[in-house]
Legacy VTK file of the C-alpha trace (Angstrom):
# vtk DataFile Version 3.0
C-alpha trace
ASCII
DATASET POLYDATA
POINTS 254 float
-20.772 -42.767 31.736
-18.447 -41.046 29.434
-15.681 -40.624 32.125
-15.547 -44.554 31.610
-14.345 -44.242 28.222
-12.155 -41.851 28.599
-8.201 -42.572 28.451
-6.280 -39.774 29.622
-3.014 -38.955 27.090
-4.525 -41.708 24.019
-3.026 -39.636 21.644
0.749 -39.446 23.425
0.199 -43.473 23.815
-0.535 -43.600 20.150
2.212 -41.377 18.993
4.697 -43.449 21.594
3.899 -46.512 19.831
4.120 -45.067 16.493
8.221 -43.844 17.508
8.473 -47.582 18.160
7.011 -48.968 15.098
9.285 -46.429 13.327
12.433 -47.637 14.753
11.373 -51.553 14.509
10.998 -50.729 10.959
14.378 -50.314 10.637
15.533 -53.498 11.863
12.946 -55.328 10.738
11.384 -53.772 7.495
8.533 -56.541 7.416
7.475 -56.271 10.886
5.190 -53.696 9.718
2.666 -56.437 8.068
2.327 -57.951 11.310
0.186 -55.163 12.176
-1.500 -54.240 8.987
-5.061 -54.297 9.067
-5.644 -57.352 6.890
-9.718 -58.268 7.037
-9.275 -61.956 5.958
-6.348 -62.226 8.843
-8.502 -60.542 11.364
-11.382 -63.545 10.573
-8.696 -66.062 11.055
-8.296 -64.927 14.387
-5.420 -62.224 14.052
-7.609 -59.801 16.219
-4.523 -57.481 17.318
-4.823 -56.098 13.757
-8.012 -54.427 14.479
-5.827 -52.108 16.459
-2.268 -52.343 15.883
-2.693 -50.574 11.952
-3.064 -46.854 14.154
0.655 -47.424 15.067
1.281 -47.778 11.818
3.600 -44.583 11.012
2.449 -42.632 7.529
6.061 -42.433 6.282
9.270 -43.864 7.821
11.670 -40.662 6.289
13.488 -39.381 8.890
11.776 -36.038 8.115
8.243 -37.630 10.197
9.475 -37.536 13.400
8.634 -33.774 13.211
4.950 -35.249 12.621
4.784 -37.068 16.399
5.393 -34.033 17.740
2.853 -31.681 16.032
0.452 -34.621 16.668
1.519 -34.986 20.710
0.804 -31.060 20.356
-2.622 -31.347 18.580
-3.863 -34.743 21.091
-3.252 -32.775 24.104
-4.484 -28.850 22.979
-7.462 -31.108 21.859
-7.814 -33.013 25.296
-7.467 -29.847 27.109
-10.106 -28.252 24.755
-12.724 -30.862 25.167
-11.194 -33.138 27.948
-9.956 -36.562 27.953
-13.787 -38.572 27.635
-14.724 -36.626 24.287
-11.378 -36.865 22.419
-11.196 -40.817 23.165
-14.711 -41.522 21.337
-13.497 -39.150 19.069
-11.047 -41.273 18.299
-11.679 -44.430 18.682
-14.906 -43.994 16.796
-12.871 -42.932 14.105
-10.642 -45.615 13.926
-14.100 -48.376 13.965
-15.234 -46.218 11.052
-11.877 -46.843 9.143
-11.739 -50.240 10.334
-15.606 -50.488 8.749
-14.386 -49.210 5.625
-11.593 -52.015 5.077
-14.042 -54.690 5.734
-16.268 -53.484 3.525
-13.826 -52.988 0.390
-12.745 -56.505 1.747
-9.203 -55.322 1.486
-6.306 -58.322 1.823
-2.653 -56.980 3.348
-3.554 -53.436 3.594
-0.374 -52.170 5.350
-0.017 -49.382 2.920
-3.240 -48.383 2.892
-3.999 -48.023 6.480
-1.035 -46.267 7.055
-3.146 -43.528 4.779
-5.816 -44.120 7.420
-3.763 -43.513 9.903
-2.307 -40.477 8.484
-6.358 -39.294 8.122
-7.125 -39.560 11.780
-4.757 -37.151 12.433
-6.062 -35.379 9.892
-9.249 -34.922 12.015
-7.206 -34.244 15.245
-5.867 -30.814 13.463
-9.460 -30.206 12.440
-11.216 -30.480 15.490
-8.473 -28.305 17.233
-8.121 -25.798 14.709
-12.385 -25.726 14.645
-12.164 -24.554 18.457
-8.993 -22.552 18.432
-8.630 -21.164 14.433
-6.965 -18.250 15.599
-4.114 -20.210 17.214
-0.907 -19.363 15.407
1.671 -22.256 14.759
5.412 -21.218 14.144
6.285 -23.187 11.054
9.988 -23.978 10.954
9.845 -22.636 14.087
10.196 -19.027 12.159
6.763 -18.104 10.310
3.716 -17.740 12.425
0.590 -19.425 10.699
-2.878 -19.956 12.131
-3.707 -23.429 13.058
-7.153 -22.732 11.019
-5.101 -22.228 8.012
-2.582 -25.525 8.123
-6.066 -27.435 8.803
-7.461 -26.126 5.465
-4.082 -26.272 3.574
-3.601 -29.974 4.791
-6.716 -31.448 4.080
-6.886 -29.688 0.356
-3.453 -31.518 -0.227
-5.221 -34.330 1.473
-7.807 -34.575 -0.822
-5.999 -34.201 -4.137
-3.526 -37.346 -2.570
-6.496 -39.762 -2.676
-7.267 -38.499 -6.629
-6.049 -41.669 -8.709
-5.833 -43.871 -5.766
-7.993 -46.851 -5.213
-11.601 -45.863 -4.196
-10.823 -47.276 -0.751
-8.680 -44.024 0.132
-11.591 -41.520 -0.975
-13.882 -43.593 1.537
-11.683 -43.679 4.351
-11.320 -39.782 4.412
-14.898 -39.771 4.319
-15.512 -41.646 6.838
-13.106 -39.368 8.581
-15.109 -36.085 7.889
-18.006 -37.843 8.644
-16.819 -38.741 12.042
-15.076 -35.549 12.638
-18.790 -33.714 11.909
-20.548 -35.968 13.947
-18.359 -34.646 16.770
-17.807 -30.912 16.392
-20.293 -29.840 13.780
-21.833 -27.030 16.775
-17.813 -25.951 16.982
-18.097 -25.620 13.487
-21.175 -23.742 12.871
-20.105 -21.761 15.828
-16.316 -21.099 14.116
-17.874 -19.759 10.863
-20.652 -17.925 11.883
-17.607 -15.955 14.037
-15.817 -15.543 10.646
-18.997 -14.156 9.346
-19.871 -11.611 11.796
-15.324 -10.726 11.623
-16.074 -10.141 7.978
-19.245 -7.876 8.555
-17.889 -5.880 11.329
-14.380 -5.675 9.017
-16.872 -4.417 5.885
-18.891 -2.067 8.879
-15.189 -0.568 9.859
-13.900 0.190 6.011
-16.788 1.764 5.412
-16.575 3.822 8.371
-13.139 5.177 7.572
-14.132 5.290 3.890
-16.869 8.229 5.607
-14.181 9.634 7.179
-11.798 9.784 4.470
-14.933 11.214 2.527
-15.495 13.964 5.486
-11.935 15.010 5.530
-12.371 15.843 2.260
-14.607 18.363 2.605
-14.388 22.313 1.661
-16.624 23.462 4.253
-16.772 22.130 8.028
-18.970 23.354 10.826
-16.452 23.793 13.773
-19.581 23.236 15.930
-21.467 20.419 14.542
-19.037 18.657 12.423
-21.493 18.780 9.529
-19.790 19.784 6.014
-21.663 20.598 2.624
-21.074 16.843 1.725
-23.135 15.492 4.602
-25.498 18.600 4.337
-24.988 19.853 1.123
-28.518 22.397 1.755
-26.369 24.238 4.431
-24.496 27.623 4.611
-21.581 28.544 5.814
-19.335 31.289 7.252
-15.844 32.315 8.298
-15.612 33.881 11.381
-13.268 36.615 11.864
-10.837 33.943 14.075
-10.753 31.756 10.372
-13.395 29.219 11.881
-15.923 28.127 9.823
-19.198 27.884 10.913
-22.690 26.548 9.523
-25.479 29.186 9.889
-27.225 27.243 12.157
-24.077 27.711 15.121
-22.420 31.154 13.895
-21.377 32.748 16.905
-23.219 36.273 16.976
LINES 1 255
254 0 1 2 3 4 5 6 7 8 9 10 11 12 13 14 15 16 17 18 19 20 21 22 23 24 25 26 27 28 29 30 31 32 33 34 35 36 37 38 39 40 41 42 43 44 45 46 47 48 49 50 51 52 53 54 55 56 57 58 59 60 61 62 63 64 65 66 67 68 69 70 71 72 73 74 75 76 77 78 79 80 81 82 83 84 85 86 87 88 89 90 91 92 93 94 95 96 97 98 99 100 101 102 103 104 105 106 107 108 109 110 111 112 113 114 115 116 117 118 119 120 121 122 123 124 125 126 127 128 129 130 131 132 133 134 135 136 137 138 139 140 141 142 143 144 145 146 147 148 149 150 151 152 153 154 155 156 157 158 159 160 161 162 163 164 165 166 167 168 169 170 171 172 173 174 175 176 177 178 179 180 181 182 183 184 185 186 187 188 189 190 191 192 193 194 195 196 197 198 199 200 201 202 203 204 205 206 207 208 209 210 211 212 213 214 215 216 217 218 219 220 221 222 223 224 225 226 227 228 229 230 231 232 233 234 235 236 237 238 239 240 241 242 243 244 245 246 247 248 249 250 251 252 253
């Protein structure tokens, strides 16, 4: 059933379309609102809308080209991750959940807006691949090595502070956008940071371990035989043998 919904490469279709919309922009700057999602449009029979606002680029600076390529990277680590079936109704129910969200605020000519939207949904592609592989390290600039779980956190917190001051329509939209990316890979999740907890504990276990050995190193008196020193076993007695080995009375050589 779900191999029926499944398009392999979605995301490499979406970000080819989204390299075309960015050039057509430049010859045509309006041809963007063709493909806005405008709800009132859509009821007057411009259906194409309902799809064509995901090409929708979320900036046309030159500098967002390097954005098709992390997002080629993140739709196929993602597809390879979780296959082809689970990343389409990933995001296609995504993009009915945005589309839900217009209709709802009853926007009219939302180009700018649901180029946000579209700028969300990849949102939740890095945080559904950086929820399965958080220890995958990105080289920024191609020079510092950052974990993907990291740029996930660090790009939705500069996410959510973007929407602050916008219309309310923004704040719903990446909710709708959590809410589908939960629905999808909340056992990835739970599974991710219940990893980070036991790291953390076993981290805590290990200092404490060396802080013991840092503690027995500092010892006066150390039982060449048993390791024990008047710290550990501060009711013991020891000796110096005539070698300069010290020894606890319970394993003096006679």
């Amino acid at each position: 059933m779900l191999e029926r919904c499944s398009i392999p490469g979605l995301i490499r279709y979406v970000v080819l379309f989204n390299a075309l919309v960015f050039v057509l922009h430049y010859l045509s700057p309006n041809f963007i609102f063709t493909l806005a999602l405008d709800p009132k449009l859509v009821l007057q029979g411009e259906l194409w809308r309902l799809i064509t606002w995901i090409f929708i680029p979320g900036s046309f600076s030159p500098f967002w080209i390097l954005a098709f390529f992390f997002l080629l990277f993140l739709g196929d680590g993602l597809e390879q991750a979780v296959g082809s079936s689970r990343t389409t109704l990933f995001y296609l129910s995504g993009m009915m959940l945005c589309t839900f969200v217009a209709f709802s605020f009853g926007l009219a000519g939302a180009g700018i807006v649901f180029a946000g939207a579209n700028i969300y949904l990849n949102l939740s592609l890095l945080l559904a691949l950086a929820t399965i592989c958080p220890d995958l390290e990105i080289l920024v600039m191609y020079i510092l090595p950052v974990k993907l779980s990291w740029i996930a956190i660090i790009s939705t917190l500069f996410t959510v502070v973007g929407t602050l001051g916008q219309p309310p329509v923004f704040a719903a939209t990446l909710g709708a956008v959590f809410v589908n990316y939960l629905l999808f890979f909340h056992r990835e999740l739970r599974t991710s940071l219940g990893l980070l907890h036991l790291t953390r504990k076993s981290g805590a276990k290990s200092m404490f371990q060396r802080l013991d050995a840092v503690v027995e190193s500092s010892s006066l008196h150390h039982c060449e035989h048993c390791g024990r020193t008047e710290l550990s076993n501060p009711d013991l007695d020891f000796r110096v043998t005539r070698n300069g080995f010290e020894y606890c009375i319970e394993h003096l050589p006679k």
